[in-house]
N, C-alpha and C positions, 0 to 999 in steps of 0.2 A: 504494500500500500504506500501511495503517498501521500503526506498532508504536508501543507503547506498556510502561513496566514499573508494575507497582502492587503497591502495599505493602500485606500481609494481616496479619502478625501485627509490633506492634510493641514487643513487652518486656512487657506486662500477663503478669499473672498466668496468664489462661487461654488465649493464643495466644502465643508464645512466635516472635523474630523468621520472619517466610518471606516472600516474595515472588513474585509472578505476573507475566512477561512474556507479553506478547501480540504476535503478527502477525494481522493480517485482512486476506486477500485473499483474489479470488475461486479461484484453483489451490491454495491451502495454506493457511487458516488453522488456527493451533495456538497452545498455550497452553506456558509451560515454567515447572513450579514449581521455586524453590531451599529447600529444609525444607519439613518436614511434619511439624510439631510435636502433639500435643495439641491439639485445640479449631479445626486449619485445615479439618477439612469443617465443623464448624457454622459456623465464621464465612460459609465459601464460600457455605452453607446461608439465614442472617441476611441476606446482604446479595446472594443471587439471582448469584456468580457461577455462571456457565457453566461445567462442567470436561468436557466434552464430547468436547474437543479439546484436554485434555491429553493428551501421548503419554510424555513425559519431565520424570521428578524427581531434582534434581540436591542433594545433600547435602555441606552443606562439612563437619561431622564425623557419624561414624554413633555417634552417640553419641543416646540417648531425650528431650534437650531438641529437637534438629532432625528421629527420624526417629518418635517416639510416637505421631503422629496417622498415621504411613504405611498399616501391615495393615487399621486400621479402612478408610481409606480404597481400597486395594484394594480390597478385598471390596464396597463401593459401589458402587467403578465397574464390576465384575466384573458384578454385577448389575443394575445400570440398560445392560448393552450395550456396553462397551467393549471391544474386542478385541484391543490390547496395550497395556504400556505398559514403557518401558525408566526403570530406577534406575542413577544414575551416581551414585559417591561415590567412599571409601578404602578401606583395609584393612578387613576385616567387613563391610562390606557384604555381602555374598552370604550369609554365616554370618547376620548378623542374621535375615535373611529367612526360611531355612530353616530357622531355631531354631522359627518358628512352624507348623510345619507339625504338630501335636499338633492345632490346631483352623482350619487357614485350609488348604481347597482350593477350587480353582475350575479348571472344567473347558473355562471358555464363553474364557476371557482367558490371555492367553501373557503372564510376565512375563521380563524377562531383567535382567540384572544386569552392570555393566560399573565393575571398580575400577581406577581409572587407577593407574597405576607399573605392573601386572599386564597391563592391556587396549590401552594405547596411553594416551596424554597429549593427545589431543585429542578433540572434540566436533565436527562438523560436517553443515549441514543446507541447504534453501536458502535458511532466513532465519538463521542465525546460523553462527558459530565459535567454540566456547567454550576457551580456554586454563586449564588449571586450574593452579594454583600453590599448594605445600607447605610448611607451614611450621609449626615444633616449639616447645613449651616450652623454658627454657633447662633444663641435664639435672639442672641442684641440686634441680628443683622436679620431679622424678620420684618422689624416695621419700616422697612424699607419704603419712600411711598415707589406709587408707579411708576412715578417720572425718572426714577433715579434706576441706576445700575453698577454691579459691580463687574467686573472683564466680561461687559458684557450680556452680562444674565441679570433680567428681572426676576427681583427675589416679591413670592407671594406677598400682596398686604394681608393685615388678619381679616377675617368676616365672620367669625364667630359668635357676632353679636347679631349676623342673618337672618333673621326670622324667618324667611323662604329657603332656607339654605338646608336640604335633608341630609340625615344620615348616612355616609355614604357604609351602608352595611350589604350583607351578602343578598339581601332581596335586591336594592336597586340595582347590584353588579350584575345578577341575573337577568332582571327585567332589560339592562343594556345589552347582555348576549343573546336574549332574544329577538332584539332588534338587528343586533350583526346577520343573526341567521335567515332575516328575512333579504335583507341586503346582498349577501353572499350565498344564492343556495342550488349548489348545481345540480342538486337532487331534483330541482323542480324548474322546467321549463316554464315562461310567466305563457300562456293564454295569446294568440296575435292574432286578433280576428279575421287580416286579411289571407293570411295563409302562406304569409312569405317568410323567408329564411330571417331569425334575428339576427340582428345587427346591433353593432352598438350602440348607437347613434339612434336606435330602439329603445336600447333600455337606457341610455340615459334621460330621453326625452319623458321615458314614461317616471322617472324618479320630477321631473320636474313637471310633470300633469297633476301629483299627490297634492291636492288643497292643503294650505297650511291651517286651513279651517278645521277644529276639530268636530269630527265626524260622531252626531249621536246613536246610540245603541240600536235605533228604528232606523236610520237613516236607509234610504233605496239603495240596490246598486244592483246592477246590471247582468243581468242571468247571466250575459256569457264570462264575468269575472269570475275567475277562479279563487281560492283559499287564498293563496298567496298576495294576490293584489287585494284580495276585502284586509287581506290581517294588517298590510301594508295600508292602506286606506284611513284604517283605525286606529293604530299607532304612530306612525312615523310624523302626521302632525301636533303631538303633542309633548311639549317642550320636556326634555331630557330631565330626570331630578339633579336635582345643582348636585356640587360638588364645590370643592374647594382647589385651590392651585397647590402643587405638592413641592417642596423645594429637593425631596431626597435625591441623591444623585446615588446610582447603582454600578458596583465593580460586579466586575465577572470574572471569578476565576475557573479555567476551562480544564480540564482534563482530559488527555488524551484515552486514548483502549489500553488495558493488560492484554496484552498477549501471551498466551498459554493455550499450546495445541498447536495449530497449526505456525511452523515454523518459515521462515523466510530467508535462506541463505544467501542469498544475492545482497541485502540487507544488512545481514552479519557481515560479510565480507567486507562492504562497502565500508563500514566501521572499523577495517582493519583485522576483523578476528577471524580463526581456523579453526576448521570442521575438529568436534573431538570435544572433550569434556565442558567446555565453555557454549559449546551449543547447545548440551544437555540441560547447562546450569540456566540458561537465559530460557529453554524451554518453562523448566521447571520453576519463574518466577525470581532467579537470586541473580545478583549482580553480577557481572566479570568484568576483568582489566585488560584492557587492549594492550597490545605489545608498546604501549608508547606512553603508558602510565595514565590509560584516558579510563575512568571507567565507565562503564555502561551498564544500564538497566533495563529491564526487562518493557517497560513501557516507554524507554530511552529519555524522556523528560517530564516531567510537568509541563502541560500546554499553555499558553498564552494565557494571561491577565489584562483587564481593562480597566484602567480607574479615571473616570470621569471629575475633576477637580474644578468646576466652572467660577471659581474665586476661592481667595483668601481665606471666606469666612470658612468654607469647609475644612478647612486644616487640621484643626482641633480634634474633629471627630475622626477620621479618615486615619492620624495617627494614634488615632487611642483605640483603633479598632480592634479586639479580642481575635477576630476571624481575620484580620491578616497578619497579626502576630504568630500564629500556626507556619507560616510560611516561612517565616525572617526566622530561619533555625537552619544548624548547622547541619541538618540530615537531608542530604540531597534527593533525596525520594519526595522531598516535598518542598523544596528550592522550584520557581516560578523557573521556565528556562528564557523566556522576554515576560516582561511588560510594558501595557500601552500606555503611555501617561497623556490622555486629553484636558489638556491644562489653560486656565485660565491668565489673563494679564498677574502678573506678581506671583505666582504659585511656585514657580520652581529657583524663585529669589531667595526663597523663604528659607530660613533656616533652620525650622520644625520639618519642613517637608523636605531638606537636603537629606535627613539625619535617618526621617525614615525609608528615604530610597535604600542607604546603604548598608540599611541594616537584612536586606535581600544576602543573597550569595552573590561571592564575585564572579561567577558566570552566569548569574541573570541578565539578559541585555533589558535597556530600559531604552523606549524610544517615546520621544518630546514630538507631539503637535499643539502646534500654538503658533498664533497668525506671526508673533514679533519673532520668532525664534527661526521659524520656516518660509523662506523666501516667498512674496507674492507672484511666484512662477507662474507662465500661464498656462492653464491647465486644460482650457479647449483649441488644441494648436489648428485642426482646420480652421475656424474664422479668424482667429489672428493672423494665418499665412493668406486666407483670405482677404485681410482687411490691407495685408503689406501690398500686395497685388493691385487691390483700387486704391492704394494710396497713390498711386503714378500717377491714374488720374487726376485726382483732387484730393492732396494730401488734408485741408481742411473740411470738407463733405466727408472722407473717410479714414477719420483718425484711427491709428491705433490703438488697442486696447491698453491701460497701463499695465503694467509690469515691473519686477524688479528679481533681476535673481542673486542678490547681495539681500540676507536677511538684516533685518533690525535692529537685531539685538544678538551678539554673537555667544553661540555657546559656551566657547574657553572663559570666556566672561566668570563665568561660575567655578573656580576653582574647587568647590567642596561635593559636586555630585559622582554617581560611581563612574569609572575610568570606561566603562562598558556602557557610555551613555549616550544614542544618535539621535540627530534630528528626521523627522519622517518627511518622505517625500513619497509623491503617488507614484501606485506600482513595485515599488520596493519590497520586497517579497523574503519571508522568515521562514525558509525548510523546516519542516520540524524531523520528519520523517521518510526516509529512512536513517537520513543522518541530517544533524544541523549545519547550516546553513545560511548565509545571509545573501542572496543573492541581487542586484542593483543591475540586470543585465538587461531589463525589463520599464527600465524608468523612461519616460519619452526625452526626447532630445532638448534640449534646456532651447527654447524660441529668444531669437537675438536680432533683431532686427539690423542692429548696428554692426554686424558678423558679417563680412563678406566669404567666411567659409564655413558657415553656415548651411544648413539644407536650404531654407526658407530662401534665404535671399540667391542661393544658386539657382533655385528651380526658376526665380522668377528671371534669372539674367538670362535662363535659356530660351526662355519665350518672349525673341526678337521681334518677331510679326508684331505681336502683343504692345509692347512695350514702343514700339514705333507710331503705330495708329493713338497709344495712349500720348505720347508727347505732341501729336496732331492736333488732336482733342483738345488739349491743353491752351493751344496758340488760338485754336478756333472760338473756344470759351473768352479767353480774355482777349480778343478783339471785335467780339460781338458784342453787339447795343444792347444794354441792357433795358428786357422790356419791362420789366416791374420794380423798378428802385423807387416810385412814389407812390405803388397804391399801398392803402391801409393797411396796417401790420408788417409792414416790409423787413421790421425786426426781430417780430417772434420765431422762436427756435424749435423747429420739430424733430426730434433726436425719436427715431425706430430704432427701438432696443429688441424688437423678436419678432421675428416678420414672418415665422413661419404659421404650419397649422399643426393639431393634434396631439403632436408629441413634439419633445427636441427632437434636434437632427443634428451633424454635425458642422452646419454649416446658418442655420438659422433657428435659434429659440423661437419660444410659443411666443406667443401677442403681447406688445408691450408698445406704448409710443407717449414720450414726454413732450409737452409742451410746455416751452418758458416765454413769457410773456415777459420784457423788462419791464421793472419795476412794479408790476401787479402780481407776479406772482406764479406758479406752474399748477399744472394740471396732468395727469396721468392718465391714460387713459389705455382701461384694460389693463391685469398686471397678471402676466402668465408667472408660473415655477420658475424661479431662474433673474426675475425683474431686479431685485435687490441687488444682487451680484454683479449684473449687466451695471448698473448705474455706477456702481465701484470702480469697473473696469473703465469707463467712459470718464467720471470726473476725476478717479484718484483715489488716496485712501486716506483718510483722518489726517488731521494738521499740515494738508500737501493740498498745494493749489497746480494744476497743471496749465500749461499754458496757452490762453485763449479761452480759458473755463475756467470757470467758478466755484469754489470746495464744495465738496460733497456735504459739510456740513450746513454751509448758506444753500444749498440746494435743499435740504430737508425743510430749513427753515421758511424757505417762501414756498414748500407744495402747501395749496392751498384744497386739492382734489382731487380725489381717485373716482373715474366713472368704472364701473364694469356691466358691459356690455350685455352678459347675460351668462347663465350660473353650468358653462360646459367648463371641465376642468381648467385646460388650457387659456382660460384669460382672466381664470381670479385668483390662482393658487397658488400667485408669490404674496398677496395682499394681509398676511400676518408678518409676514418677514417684514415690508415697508411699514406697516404702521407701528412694529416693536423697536425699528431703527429711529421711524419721526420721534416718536415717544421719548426717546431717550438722547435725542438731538435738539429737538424744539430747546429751545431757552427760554421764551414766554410761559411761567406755568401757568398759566391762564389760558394760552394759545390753545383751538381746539383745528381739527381738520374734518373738510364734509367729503362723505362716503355717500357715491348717486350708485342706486343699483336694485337691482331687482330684489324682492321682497325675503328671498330664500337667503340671498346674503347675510341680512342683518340676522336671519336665525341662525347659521352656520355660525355667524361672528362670536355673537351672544354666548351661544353655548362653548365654542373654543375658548371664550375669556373664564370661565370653570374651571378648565386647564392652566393658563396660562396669560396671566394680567399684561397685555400687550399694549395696553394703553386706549381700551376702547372706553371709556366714561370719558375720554377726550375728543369724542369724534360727534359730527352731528351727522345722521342718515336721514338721506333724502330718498322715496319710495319712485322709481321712475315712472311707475303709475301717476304719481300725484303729478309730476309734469309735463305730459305729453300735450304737445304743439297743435293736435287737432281737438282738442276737448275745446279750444276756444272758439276754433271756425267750425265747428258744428252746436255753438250755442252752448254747450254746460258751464257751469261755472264753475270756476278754474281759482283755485284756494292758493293765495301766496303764500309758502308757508316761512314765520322767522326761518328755518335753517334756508331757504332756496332765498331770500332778502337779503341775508349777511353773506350768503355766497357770493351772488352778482357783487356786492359794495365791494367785499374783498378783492374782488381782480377787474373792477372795473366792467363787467359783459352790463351790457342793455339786454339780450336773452339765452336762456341756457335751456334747451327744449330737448324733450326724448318724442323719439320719434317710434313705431312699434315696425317691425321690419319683421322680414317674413323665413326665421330659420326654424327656432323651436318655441317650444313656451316660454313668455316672459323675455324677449329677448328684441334688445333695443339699441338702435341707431342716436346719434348726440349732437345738436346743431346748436355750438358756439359764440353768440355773435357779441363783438366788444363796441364800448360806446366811441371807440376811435372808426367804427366803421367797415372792420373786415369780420369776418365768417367763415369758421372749421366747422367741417360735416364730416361726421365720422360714420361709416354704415355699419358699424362692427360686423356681425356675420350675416348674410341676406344672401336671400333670392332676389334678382332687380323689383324693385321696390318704387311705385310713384310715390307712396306718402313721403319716405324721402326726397324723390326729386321736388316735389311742390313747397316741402318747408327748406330745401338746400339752392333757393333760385339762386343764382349769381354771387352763389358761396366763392370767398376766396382761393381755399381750398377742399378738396373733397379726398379726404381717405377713405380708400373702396376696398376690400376685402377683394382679392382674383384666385380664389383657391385651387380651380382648376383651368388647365388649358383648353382653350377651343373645342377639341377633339371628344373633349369629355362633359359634353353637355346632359348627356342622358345622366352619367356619373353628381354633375352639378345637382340636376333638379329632383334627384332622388333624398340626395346631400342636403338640398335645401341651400347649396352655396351658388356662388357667380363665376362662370369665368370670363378670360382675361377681356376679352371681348365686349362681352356685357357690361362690366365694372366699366369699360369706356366710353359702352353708349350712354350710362346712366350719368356719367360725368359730361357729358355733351349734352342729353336734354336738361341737363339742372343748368346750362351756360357757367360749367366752374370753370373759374380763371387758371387753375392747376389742377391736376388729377396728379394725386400720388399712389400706387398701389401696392399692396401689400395680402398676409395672410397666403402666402404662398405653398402648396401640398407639396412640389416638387421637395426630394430631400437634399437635393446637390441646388449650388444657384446658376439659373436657367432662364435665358432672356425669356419671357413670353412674345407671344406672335399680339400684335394688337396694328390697328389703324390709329396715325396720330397726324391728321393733315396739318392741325394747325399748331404742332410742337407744343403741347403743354401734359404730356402723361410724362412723368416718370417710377421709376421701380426702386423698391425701397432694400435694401439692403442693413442688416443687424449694426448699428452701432452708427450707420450715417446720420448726420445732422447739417441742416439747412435751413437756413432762413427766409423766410417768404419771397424774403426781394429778388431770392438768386434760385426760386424753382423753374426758371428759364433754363439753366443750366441743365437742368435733367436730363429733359431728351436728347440733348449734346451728346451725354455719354453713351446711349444706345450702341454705338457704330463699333466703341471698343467692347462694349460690354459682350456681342457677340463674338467676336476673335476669342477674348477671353472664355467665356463658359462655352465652348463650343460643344459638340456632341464626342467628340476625342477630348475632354478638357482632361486634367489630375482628377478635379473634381467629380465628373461625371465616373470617372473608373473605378473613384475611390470609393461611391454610393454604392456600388456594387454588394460592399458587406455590410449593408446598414443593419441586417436582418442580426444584431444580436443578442435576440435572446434565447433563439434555436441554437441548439448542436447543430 
């Protein structure tokens, strides 16, 4: 057998710590992740792991830095064919899970959910034993309030003085797994009356048909509904029993298999040893000495350890811990052979927590993730060697991503930790068995832009054509008239951070597009998995201003608004991560920010803040119902409400209108307008749509969703999406001054085929930004942009293996 553990996210901005152990044998191979943060399927995606034969994900806190990238990733595996998978964590775990159930069903995959102190305190399989161990903040650093943070981590405020606040005892933990099972039940095909193949795009629609009206005991329904959608009918609108925010943070110590029986000589050898009474001995469970004074054990080490340290205050507890005291002992039967240490800002300064590292054995390795410690390497190398590419074009429209691979804070820095101590990087991979191992053979190439021997910048010098037509471009740009440097808005900045659809890819994220407005303020709009991260990489990281942009922390401070579109995964499931980062960025504590979106949001929100105080009693929710632009031209009366008042005042708009657009339930298009006189129309996902074009007349700009190409119209209207074609005619009968399109299926970047007589469409690419005055520029770039993605491009070859979650 082999096992192995490998390291996937390592403190970067956009994969946040997690780890992958692996077993390969031919009776049982499986995969076991620890966190699933934000950005761990595109990485698995980037770098072609297998999740195949993942069956279990383990969470040291259920808190949205470790469990963010989870439901997107369900819903993947759900779809590519997997048939369970078991979540082990703490307290909320099972409430997390279920809090989503407004837009995540899947009928083909059974998930189940298991919270140690509640389900038993072990883990056991026939490649591992996992022991999980608890351990708290000290209790001074409780009444944290929300606004504040320590490395990072909102610590729970109390609510114990809750009057609504239940028990959370074994009936409510159940009454939540019974709602998982209605969620996740691939026992039971849901009912489809038209008789066609489900889809997912089926059952997610049909999670978001469920009234959040709670349904009474007489209530009608419909002969041909089956158990499953009445049980779902009847439960799933009614609000979850509260909970509380848990601060425990959970280590995992793993243990590998005793071997006894079946012997493995290949194995032995490997390790140095000879057939004859030492293969007896390792049979029969006892230890022997290798010719080189190395001894060796019958399960050859203690597996891997994880301790989750997200501040300071945990220190205390963590070294006073009884259950890892067992460990720090001189009997190497039960010496850790690594540990993971996911560490907080100040944690391994410490000098409590130096003392306890080294009181491990001296051939325990210890490995450091922590953003200061591990360089902000870039960790999705297709779009940055993508972004080097279009930067020929227009190095300002498409900036590079930041980066830095000189860490922060240098390890030697610490002279008292053990001699056996590394920093993690993604990919870096710890043998365990058959023999240890540290292998680094597997880490991606360090991306340099500034490296002329480099891959990145090789590949691009080879592509002559390319890079000729792009210095064309260039000349033709700047001594063209410019046609729009005085209409209205000419300096608002529209920055596409995820331009794609459904899932990541490796070349474009889910749905994401900032608008900044000078001096009134920014707006978001739609914020896929991944958003957070994106905006790091674009403005920089903490006390660093990059140049021509504005810190990311004056960027939190003036968003004034997150719209979301409508409640499919991919364009609201970074939106805990940005309001946990505003929260703890704002400076105004009085400051609030308005959340516009459909009604399923604010339950989802609601019951997520149970879990995890993200700073939502700071937000004002606006229902997009209550503003839709034809209740007034069809005579109803149309209710200003304070939160949609102080919004316009805030960034200066005369109207901020939803528009109802034609994908799935609840799902809505955004029409912009400011009192200086220009106008963003956003269509989020549609079928060409007139109520759109009638409230988007002589929009400045129109972002139009193009998901599919021409060729796949039948694919479109099944989808309920546009393609590229459509999205332009709808841009031409609204008379918008620029069409920008975006929401692209392709998973490589792929000119689309579109008519553009009068030069105002352009194609949005992840991370470009532009300013109203210069979207003449656009279709400029068309001519190269072909050369570049062609049907022979890197790109297109490299889509080839996008398919990673199969064998």
């Amino acid at each position: 057998m082999k096992s192995y553990l490998q390291l996937i996210g390592s403190g970067t901005f956009d994969v946040p710590p997690s780890i992958m152990v692996h077993f390969d044998n031919q009776q049982n191979s499986q995969r076991y992740l620890f966190n699933c943060g934000e950005g761990t399927q595109r990485f698995c995606l980037q770098n072609k792991l297998k999740a195949s034969k993942l069956k279990n994900v383990f969470l040291t806190r259920v808190n949205w830095n470790c469990f963010g990238g989870l439901p997107g990733m369900l819903l993947t595996m759900a779809d590519a064919g997997s048939k369970e998978i078991k979540l082990y964590g703490g307290p909320n775990l099972t409430h997390a899970i279920t809090a989503t159930r407004g837009f995540i069903l899947r009928s083909t995959m059974s998930v189940e959910t298991h919270e140690f102190q509640e389900d038993g305190m072990t883990f056991k399989d026939d490649n591992m034993t996992i022991y999980p161990i608890f351990f708290d903040p000290e209790e001074s650093n409780n009444n944290i309030s929300s606004s504040s943070s320590q490395g990072g981590v909102n610590l729970p405020s109390k609510r114990a003085n809750d009057s609504t606040l239940d028990t959370v005892d074994n009936t409510s933990l159940q009454y939540k797994k019974e709602i998982l099972s209605l969620m996740f039940n691939k026992s039971h095909q849901p009912h489809n009356p038209k008789g066609t193949k489900k889809s997912k795009t089926y059952e997610e629609n049909s999670a978001l048909e469920i009234s959040d009206e709670v349904q009474s005991e007489k209530s009608s329904s419909s002969k041909n509904d089956d158990s499953l959608i009445q049980q779902r009918r009847k439960l799933f609108p009614k609000r979850l029993p509260k909970s509380r925010p848990s601060s425990a943070s959970i280590a995992y110590v793993c243990v590998g298999p005793k071997y006894k029986g079946k012997f493995d000589p290949q194995a032995a050898k490997a390790l140095g040893l000879k057939p004859g009474r030492q293969y007896a001995d390792l049979v029969n469970g006892k230890a022997v000495t290798a010719p080189d004074g190395t001894i060796v054990h019958p399960n050859q080490v203690l597996g891997p350890s994880r301790a989750d340290v997200p501040s300071t205050s945990y220190i205390p507890s963590i070294c006073a811990s009884p259950e890892f005291a067992t460990y720090q002992t001189d009997n190497k039967d039960l010496q850790p052979r690594i540990i993971i240490h996911m560490l907080g800002d100040g944690v391994l300064e410490n000098e409590k927590y130096q003392i306890w590292m080294k009181k491990f054995g001296p051939n325990t390795e210890h490995v450091i993730m922590n953003e200061q410690y591990c360089p902000q390497r870039i960790i999705f190398n297709s779009i940055a060697e993508s972004q080097l590419k279009l930067s020929k074009i227009d190095e300002n429209r498409f900036r590079i991503p930041y980066y830095s691979n000189q860490p922060e804070k240098l390890l030697d820095s610490i002279p008292n930790i053990p001699k056996t101590t590394h920093l993690a990087a993604p990919l870096l991979t710890f043998q365990m068995e058959p023999s240890f191992d540290i292998d680094s053979s597997n880490l991606p190439e360090l991306f340099d832009h500034n490296n002329e021997n480099s891959r990145a910048v090789k590949e691009l010098n080879k592509n002559i054509e390319y890079l000729k037509i792009a210095a064309q471009v260039q000349e033709e740009v700047a001594t063209a008239t410019p046609k729009a440097m005085n209409i209205p808005g000419n300096n608002v900045i529209v920055t596409t951070l995820g331009t794609g659809s459904t899932l990541p890819s490796k070349y474009r994220n889910v749905s994401s597009t900032l608008l900044t407005i000078p001096n009134d303020g920014s707006i978001l709009l739609d914020v896929g998995e991944g958003t957070l991260g994106a905006l790091f990489r674009h403005f920089g990281p903490l006390g660093k201003t990059r140049e021509g942009q504005i810190s990311i922390e004056e960027l939190f401070n003036s968003l004034k608004c997150i719209f979301i579109s409508h409640m499919h995964a991919d364009h609201h499931l970074g939106i805990v991560g940005i309001l946990s980062k505003w929260n703890e960025l704002k400076k105004d504590p009085s400051g609030f920010i308005h959340i516009v979106g459909p009604p399923k949001l604010w339950k989802w929100l609601s019951e997520f803040s149970d879990v995890q105080d993200f700073g939502l009693s700071r937000t004002r929710f606006i229902d997009n119902r209550d503003i839709l632009s034809l209740q007034k031209q069809s005579g109803s009366p149309k209710k200003i409400s304070n939160s949609l008042k102080s919004l316009k005042e805030s960034i200066n708009l005369k109207r901020f209108e939803t528009i109802e657009v034609i994908h799935c339930p609840f799902a809505f298009g955004i029409s912009i307008e400011h009192l200086d006189g220009w106008k963003i129309v956003y269509s989020g996902d549609t079928r060409p749509c007139d109520d759109l074009v009638n409230v988007g007349k002589n929009a400045t700009l129109l972002l139009h969703e193009a998901t599919f190409e021409n060729d796949l119209l039948e694919e479109a209207l099944n989808k309920k999406h546009s393609t590229t074609e459509e999205a332009v005619k709808i841009g031409e009968r609204m008379n918008a001054h620029s069409i920008l399109l975006t929401h692209f299926s392709q998973r490589y970047p792929k000119v689309p085929v579109f008519t553009d007589d009068h030069g105002k469409v352009g194609i949005s690419f992840d991370f470009m930004q532009v300013n109203i005055g210069e979207l003449y520029k656009l279709p400029k770039y068309v001519k190269a942009l072909k050369v570049l993605y062609c049907e022979n491009s890197e790109e297109a070859n490299d889509s080839k293996d996008d398919d990673w979650i199969q064998e």
